[in-house]
Phi, psi and omega in degrees: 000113159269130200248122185267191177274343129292348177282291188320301196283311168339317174289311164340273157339286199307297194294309171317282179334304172286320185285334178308299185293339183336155148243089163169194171293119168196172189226178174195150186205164174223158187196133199256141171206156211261141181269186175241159187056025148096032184246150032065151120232123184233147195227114173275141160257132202204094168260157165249172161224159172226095164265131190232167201269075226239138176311139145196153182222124161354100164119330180289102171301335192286343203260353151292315185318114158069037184227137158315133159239170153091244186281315175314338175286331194267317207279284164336311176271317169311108198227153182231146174249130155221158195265000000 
């Protein structure tokens, strides 16, 4: 499929548009790279996050039991939609 260089800033746009309305967090970044035979490659990066907040105190053991700890736990609540 060949894509010109307004079908990129439209996806560009389009991609601005959904994480703008998003209700949480997300990012989006691009990267450009120069091809052979006078060709581009640009690449969206386009995320949501959902991040959340949880009560914890220290020392309490029961919320821990048979329970993810450390990164893996934060790796577990953070999720991304990417198209």
């Amino acid at each position: 499929m060949h894509l010109s260089y307004q079908d990129i800033k439209q996806k560009l746009s389009s991609l601005f548009d959904e994480l703008f309305t998003h209700e949480g967090y997300a990012d989006m970044r691009i990267e450009m790279r120069i091809l052979k035979r006078g060709q581009k490659e640009v690449i969206l990066h386009c995320g949501k996050q959902y991040r959340y907040v949880v009560d914890f105190r220290p020392g309490d053991d029961s919320l821990n039991a048979g329970k993810e700890t450390g990164s893996h736990a934060l790796e577990s609540i953070r999720c991304e939609s990417r198209r």
